[in-house]
DSSP file (Angstrom, degrees, kcal/mol; ACC not computed):
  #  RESIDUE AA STRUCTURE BP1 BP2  ACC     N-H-->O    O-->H-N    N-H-->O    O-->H-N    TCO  KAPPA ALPHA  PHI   PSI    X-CA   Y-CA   Z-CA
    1    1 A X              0   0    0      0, 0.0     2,-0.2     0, 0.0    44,-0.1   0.000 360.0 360.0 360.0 161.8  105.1  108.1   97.7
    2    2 A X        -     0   0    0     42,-0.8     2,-1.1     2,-0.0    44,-0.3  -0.728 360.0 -94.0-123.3 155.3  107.8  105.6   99.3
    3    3 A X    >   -     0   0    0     -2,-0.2     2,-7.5     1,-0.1     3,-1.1  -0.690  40.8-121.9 -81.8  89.3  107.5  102.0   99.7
    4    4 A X  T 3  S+     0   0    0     -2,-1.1    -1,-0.1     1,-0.3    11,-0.1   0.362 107.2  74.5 -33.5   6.8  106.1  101.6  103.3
    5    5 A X  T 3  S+     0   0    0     -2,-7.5     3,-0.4     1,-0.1    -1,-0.3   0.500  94.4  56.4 -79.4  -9.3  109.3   99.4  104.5
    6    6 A X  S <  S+     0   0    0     -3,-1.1     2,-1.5     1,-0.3    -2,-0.2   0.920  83.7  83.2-113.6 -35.9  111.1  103.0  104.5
    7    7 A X        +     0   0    0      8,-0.2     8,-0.5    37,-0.1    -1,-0.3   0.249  60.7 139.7  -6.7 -15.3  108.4  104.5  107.0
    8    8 A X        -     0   0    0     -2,-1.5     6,-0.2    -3,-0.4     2,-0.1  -0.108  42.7-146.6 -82.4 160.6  110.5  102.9  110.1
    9    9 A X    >   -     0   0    0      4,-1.0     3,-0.6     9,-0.0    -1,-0.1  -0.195  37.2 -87.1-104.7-175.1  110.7  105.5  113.2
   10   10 A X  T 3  S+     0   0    0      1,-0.2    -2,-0.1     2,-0.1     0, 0.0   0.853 131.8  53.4 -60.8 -31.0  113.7  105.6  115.5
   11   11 A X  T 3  S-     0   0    0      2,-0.1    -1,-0.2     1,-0.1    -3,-0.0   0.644 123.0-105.6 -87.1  -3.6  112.5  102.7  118.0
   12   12 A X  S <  S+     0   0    0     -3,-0.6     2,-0.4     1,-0.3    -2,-0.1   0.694  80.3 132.9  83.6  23.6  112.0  100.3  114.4
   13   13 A X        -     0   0    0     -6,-0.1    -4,-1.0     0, 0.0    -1,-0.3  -0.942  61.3-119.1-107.9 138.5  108.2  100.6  114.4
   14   14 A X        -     0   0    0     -2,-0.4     2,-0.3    -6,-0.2    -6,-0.1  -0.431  30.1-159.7 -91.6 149.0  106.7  101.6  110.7
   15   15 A X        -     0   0    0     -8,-0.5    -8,-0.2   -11,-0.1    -9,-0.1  -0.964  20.9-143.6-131.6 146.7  104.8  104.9  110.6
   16   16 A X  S    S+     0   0    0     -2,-0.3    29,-2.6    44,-0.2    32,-0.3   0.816  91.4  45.3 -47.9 -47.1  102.2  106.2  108.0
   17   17 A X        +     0   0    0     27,-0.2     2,-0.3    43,-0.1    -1,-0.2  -0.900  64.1 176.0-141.2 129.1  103.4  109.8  108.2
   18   18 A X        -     0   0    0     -2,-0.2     2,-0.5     2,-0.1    25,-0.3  -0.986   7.1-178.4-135.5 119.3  107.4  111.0  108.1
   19   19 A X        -     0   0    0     -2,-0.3     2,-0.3    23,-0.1    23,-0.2  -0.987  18.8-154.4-126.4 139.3  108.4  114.8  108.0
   20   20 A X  E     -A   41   0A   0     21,-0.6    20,-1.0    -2,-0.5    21,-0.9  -0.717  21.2-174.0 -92.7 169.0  112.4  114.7  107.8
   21   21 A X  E     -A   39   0A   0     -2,-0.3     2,-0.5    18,-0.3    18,-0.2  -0.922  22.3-136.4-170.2 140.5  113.6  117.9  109.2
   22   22 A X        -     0   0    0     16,-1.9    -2,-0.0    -2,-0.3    17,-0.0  -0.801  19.1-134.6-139.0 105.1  116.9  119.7  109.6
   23   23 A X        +     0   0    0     -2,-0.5    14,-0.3     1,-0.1     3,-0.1   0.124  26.4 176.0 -48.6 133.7  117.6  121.1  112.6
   24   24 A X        +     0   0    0     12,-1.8     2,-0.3     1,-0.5    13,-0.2   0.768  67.8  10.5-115.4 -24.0  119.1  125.0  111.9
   25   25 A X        -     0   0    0     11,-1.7    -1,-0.5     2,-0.1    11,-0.3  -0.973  58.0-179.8-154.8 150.4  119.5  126.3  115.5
   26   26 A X        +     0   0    0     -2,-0.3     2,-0.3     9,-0.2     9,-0.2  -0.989  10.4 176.0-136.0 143.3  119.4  125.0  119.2
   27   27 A X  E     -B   34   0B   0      7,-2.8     7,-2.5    -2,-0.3     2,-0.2  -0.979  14.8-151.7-144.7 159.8  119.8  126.7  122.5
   28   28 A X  E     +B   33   0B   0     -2,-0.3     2,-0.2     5,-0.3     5,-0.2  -0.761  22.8 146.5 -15.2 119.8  119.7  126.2  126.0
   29   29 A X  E >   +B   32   0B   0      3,-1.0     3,-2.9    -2,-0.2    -2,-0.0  -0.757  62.2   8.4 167.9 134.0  119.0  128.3  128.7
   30   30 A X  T 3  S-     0   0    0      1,-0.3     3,-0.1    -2,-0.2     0, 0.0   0.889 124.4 -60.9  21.4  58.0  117.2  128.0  132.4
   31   31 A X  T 3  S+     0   0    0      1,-0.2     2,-0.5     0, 0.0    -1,-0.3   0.577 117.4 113.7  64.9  13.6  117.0  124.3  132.2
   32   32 A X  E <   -B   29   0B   0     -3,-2.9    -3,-1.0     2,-0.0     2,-0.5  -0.889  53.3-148.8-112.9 151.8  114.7  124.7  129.0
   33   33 A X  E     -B   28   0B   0     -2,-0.5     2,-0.4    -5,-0.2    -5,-0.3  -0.811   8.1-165.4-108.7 148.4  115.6  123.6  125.4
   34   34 A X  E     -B   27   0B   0     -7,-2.5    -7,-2.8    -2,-0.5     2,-0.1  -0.972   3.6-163.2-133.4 115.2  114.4  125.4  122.5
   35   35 A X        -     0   0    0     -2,-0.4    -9,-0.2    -9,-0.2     2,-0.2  -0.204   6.6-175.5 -69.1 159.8  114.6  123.8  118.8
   36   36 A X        +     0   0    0    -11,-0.3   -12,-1.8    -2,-0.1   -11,-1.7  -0.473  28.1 123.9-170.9 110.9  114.3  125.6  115.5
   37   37 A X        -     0   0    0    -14,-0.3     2,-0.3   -13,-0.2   -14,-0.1  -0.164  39.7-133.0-137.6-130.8  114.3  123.7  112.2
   38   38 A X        -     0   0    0     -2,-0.1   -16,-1.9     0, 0.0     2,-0.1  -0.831  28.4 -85.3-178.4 144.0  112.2  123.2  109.2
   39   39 A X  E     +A   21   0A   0     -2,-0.3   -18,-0.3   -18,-0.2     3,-0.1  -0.475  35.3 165.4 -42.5 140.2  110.7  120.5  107.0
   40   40 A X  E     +     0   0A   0    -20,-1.0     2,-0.3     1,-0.2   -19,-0.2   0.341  67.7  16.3-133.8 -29.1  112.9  119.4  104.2
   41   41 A X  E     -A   20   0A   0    -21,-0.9   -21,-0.6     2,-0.0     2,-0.2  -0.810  48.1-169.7-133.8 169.4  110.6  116.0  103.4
   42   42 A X        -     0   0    0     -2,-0.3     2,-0.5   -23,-0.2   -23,-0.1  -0.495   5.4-169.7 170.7 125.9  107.8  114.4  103.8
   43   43 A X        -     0   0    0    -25,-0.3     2,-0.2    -2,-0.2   -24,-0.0  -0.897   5.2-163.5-136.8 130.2  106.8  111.1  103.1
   44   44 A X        -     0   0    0     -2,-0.5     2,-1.0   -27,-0.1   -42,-0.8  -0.467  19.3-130.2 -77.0 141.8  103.5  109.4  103.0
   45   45 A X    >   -     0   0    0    -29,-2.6     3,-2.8    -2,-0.2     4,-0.3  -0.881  27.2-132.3 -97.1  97.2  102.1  105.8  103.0
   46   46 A X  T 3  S+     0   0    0     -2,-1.0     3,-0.4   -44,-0.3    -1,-0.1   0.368  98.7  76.1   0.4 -42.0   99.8  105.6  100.5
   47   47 A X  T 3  S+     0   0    0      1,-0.2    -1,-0.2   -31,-0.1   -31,-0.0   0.506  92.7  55.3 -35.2 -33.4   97.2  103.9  102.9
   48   48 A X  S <  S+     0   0    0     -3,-2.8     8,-1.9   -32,-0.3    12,-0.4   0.823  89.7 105.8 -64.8 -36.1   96.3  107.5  104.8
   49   49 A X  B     -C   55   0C   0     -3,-0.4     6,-0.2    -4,-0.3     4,-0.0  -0.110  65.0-145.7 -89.2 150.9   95.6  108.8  101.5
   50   50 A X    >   -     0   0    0      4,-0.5     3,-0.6     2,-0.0    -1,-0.1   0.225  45.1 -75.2 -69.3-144.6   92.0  109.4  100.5
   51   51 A X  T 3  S+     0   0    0      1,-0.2    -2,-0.1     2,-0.1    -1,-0.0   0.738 133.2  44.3 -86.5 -15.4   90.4  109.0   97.2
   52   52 A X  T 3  S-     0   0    0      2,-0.0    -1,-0.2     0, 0.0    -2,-0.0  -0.223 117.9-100.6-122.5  58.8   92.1  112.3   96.1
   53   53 A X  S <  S+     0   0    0     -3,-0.6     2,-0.2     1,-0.2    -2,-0.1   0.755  79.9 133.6  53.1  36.0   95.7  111.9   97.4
   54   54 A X  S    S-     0   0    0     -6,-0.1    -4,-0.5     0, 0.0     2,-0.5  -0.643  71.1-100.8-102.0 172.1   95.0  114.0  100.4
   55   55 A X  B     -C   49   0C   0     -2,-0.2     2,-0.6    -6,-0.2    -6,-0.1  -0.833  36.4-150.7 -80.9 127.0   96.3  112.7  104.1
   56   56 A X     >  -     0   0    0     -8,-1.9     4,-3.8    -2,-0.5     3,-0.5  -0.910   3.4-159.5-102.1 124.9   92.7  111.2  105.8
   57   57 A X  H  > S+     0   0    0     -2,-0.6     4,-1.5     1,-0.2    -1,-0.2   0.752  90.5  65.8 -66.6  -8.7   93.3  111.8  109.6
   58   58 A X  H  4 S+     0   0    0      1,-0.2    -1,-0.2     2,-0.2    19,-0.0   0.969 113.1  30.4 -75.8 -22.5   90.7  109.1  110.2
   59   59 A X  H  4 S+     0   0    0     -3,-0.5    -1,-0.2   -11,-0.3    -2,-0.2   0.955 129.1  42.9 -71.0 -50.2   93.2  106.4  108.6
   60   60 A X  H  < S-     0   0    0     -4,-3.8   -44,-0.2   -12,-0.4    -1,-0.2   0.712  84.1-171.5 -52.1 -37.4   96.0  108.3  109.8
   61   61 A X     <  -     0   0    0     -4,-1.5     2,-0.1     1,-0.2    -3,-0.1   0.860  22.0-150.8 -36.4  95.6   94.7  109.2  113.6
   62   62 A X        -     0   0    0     -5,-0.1    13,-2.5    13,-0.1     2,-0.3  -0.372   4.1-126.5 -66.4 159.6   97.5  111.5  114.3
   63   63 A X  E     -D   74   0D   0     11,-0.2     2,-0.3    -2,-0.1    11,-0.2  -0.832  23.3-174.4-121.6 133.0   98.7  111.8  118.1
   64   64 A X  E     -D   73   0D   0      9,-2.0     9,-1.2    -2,-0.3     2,-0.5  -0.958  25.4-119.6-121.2 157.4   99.0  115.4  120.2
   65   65 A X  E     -D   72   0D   0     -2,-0.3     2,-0.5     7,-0.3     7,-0.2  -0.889  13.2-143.0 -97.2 129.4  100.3  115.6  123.6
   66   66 A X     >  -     0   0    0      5,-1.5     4,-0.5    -2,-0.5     5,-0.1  -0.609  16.8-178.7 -54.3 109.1   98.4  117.0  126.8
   67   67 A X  T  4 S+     0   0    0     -2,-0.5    -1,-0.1     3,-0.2     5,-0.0   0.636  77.1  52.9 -83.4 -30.3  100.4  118.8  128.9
   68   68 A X  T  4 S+     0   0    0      1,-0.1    -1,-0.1     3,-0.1    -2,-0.0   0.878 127.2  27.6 -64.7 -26.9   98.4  119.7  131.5
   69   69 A X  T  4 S-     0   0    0      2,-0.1    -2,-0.1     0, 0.0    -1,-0.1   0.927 100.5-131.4-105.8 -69.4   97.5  116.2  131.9
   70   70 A X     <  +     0   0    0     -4,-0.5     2,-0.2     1,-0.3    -3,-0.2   0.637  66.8 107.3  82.5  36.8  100.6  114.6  130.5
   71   71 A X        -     0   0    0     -5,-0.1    -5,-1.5    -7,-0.0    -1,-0.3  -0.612  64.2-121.6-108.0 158.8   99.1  112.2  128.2
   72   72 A X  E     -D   65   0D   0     -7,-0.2    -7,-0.3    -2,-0.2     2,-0.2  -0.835  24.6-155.0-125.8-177.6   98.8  112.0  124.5
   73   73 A X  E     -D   64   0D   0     -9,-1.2    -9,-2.0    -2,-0.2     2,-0.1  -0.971  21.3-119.4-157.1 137.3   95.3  111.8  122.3
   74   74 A X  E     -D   63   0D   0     -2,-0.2     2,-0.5   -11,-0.2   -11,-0.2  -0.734  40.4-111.2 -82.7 154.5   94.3  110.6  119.1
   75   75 A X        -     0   0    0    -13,-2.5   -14,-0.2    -2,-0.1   -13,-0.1  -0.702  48.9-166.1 -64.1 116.5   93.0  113.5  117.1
   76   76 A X        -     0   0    0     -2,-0.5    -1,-0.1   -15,-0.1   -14,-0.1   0.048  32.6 -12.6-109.4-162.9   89.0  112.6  116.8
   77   77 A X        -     0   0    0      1,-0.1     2,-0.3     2,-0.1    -1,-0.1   0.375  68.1 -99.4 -43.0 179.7   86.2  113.8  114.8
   78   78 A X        -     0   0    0      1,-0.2    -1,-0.1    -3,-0.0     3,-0.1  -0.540  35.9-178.9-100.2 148.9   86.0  116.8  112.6
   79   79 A X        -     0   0    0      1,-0.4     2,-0.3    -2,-0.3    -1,-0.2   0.855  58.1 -14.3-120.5 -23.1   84.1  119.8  114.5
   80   80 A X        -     0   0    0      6,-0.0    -1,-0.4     0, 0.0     2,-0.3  -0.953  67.2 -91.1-149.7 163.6   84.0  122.7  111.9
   81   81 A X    >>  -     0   0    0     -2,-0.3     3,-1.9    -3,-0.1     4,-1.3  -0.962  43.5-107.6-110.0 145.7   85.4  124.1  108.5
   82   82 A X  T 34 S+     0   0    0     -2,-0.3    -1,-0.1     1,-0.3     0, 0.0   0.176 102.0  16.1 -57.6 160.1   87.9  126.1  108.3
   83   83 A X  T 34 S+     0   0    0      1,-0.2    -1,-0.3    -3,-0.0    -2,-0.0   0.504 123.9  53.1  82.2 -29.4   87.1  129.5  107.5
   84   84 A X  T X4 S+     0   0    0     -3,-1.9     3,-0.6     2,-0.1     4,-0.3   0.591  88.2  79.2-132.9 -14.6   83.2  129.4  108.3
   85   85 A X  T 3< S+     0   0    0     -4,-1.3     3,-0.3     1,-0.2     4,-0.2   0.834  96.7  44.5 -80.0 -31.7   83.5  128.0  111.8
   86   86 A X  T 3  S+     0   0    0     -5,-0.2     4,-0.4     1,-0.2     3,-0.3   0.386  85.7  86.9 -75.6  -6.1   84.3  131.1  113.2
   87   87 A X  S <  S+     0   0    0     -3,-0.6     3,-0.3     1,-0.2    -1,-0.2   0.704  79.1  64.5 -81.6  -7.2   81.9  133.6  111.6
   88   88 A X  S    S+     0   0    0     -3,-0.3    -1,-0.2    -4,-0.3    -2,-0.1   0.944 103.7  54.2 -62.1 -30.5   79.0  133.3  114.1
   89   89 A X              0   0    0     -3,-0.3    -1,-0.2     1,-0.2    -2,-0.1   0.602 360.0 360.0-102.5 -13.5   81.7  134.7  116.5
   90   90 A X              0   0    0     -4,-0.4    -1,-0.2    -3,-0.3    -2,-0.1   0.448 360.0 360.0 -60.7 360.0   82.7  138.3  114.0
């Protein structure tokens, strides 16, 4: 774990959740850009964590983007477990 003063984003605003990443290939090509990197780090604020050092999204409440919409969304309540939520459907 890191000392949450090293969390800061690009705009200088502290974040919870860090993955460093290092970019390995980029291209171009009919006005769309395409990325391809990997994780190399990732560093946590102790404050997400639950009571057994896992990340809790309710502390955390990671953000996804809407495209149709063009909006982003906090990630909300839990809806299934993995693994079991999908056997009714076998």
């Amino acid at each position: 774990m890191l000392d949450t003063n090293v969390l800061i984003d690009y705009f200088g605003r502290r974040q919870p959740y860090f993955d460093d990443c290092l970019l390995l290939f980029y291209a171009e090509r009919g006005g769309e850009k395409r990325f391809i990197g990997g994780i190399v780090n990732t560093s946590v604020d102790e404050g997400i964590l639950d009571d057994e050092g896992r990340v809790d999204f309710g502390k955390m409440r990671p953000i996804v983007y809407n495209s149709t919409r063009r909006i982003y969304r906090v990630v909300g309540d839990v809806v299934g477990g993995a693994w079991e939520a999908g056997k009714p459907l076998l």
